[in-house]
N, C-alpha and C positions, 0 to 999 in steps of 0.2 A: 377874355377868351383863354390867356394862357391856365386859367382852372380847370376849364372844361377838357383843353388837351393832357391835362395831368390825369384827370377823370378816364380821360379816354386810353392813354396809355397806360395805367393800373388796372383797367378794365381786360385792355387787350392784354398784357403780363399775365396777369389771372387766369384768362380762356386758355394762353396760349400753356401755362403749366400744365394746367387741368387737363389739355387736349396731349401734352406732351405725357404725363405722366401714365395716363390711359393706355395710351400706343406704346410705352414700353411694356405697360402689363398686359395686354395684349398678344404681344408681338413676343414676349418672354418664351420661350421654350419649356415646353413641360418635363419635368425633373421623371428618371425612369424612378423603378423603386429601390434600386440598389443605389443609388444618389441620395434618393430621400430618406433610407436606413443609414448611410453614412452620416448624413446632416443631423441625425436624432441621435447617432451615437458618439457624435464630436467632443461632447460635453463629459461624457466620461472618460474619456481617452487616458486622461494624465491618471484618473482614479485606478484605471485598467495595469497600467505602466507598475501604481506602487503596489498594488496589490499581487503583481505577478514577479514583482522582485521581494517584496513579503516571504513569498509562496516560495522563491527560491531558497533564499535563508531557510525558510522551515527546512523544506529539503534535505538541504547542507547536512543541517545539525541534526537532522532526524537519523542522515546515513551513519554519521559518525557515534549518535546512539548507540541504532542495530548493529554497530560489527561491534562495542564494547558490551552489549549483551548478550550478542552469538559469540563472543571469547568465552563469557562467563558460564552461557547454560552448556559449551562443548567442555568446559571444564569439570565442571558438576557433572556431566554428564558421564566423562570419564571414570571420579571418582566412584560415583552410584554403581557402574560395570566392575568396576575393580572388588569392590564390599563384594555385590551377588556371584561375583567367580569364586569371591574366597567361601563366600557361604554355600553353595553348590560345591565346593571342592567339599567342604565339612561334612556338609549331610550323606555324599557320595564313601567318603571314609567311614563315619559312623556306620552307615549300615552293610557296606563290606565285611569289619571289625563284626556286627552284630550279625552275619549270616554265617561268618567263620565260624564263631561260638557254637552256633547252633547247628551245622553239622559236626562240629568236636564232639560236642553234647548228643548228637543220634546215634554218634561213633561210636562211642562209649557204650552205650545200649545196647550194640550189635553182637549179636552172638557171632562165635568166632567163623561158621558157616558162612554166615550172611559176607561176613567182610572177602572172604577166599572168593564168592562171589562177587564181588561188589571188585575187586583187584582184578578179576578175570576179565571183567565186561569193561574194567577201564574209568570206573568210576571215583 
């Protein structure tokens, strides 16, 4: 007999998992979905961590980029205004110098009338 009580106590182990393991899934509490979003995104987490200390670096070195570029285009930029004032100052003279001329040049032409007029009126 001692076989069959072996029998009977591996039989009853077995129901009693089976019944035990049931009743905790069962009995289990259903996960909301912000638990079961958390549980699906556990796995990347550590992925998440280097990817956003990555991202920081880039950051970093991106800001330290843009201010050695915003030095360089405020520089050039400088220079480019400095050239177009000198060139506007030039073109400005030139055609001063070429309008002077050319009333010398009508002056000249003016009968002596014209100019007593031209002295009267303040011209």
């Amino acid at each position: 007999m001692p076989r069959q009580d072996t029998v009977d106590f591996l039989t009853a182990f077995a129901v009693g998992t089976v019944l035990g393991i049931g009743a905790t899934l069962l009995l289990q509490p259903e996960r909301t979905p912000k638990q079961r979003v958390l549980r699906q995104v556990k796995p990347f987490k550590k992925q998440m961590r280097r990817s956003y200390s990555q991202v920081r670096g880039g950051v970093r070195s991106g800001r330290a980029a843009t201010g050695e570029i915003t030095t360089e285009v405020i520089t050039a930029g400088r220079e480019l205004l400095g050239e177009f004032r000198t060139e506007v100052s030039d073109i400005l003279r030139e055609a001063r110098e070429e309008l002077q001329d050319l009333i010398q040049a009508q002056a000249k032409d003016l009968t002596k009338g014209v100019r007593r007029t031209r002295r009267k009126l303040g011209m």
